[in-house]
Phi, psi and omega in degrees: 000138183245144183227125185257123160243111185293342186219125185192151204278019187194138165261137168236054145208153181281145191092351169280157169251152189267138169193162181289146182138201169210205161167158183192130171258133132279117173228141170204157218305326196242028172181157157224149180247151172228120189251109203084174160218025188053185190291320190255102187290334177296347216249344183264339197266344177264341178257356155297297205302290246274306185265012192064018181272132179290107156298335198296348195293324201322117134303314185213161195235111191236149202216128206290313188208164183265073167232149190293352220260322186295298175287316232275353157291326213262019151297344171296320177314309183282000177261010183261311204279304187106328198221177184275172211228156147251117166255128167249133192221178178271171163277350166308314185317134181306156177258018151277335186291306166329325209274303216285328188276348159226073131282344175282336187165198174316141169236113182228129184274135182248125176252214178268050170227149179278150185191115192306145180222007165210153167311136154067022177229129187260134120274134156294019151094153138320111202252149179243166194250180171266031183207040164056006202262135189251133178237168148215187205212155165255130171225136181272112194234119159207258194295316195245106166313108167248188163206126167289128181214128181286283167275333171062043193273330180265057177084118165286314213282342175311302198271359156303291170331291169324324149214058130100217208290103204236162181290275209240119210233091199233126163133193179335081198267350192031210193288044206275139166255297243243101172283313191326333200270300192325335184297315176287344182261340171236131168300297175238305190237121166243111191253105160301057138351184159015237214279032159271127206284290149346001188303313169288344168274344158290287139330354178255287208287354191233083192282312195264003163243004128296113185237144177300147193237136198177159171314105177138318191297098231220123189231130172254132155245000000 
């Protein structure tokens, strides 16, 4: 399995562009998901072409929370793929938006229970925050545990919890202060991403278990 990350307000490989948002292809021998689609779809679709990812390859489209920087890609996306999709949204999502994606394809609502929807692939359910934004999170369970987070607005180590303990832990931490927890809950790898206001005290404190994150950032599991 390979986790691409196509969209971030920051880069590590050259010729990608940087933006606010987030965006991730997961592929594994028998399907790929996009997880998000960042603010921009020309800026997410040039950078997938720049690294060589097919979006048309996508089966599902899984999408953390209804914010633009999360969404805002993906009729560009979907003018790509060509073809229906299975989308896992929260249930929170408005239902003109719900209405509009299926014309695209499947619509399967994640409601606050984790519940698989492909072999080893998880939603953690609707998470609701303390600033009222209901998320969900992905999580991937095989050679590795991981877990994708848009924003983390209901706790990343909350929602680590929810289904324990992971290898790998990549994306949005927003304002999580107590880093410190991180250490007992990822196993190997902590990729800080997009909105985490910590991001460089994360990185100082997990020197060897931690890596900088960006449009470009390629995980072989």
């Amino acid at each position: 399995m390979r986790i691409t990350v196509l969209y971030d307000n920051n880069v590590v490989r050259e010729k990608l562009h940087p933006a606010h948002g987030f965006s991730v292809l997961v592929e594994n021998k028998k399907f790929s998901l996009l997880f998000d689609t960042g603010w921009s779809g020309p800026i997410l679709l040039e950078n997938a072409r720049t690294l060589g990812k097919d979006l048309k390859q996508v089966r599902f489209i899984f999408l953390s929370h209804q914010h633009w920087d999360h969404i805002g890609g993906l009729p560009d996306v979907l003018k790509e793929i060509q073809r229906e999709v299975i989308f896992i949204v929260p249930r929170s999502f408005t239902k003109g938006f719900k209405r509009e994606l299926s014309h695209y394809g499947e619509v399967m609502e994640a409601d606050s229970s984790v519940f698989e929807f492909a072999p080893g692939f998880f939603s953690t359910g609707e998470m609701d925050s303390d600033i009222g934004i209901k998320e969900q999170a992905l999580f991937i369970k095989g050679k590795k545990d991981v877990l994708i987070v848009g924003c983390s607005h209901p706790d990343v180590y909350r929602m680590i919890n929810l289904v324990g303990k992971v290898d790998i832990l990549m994306g949005g931490f927003h304002g999580f202060e107590r880093i410190e927890l991180l250490g007992d809950v990822v196993g190997e790898r902590i990729f800080p991403c997009h909105c985490t206001v910590k991001k460089d005290e994360i990185l100082d404190m997990y020197t060897e278990k931690s890596q900088k994150c960006g449009a470009g950032l390629e995980v072989e599991i």
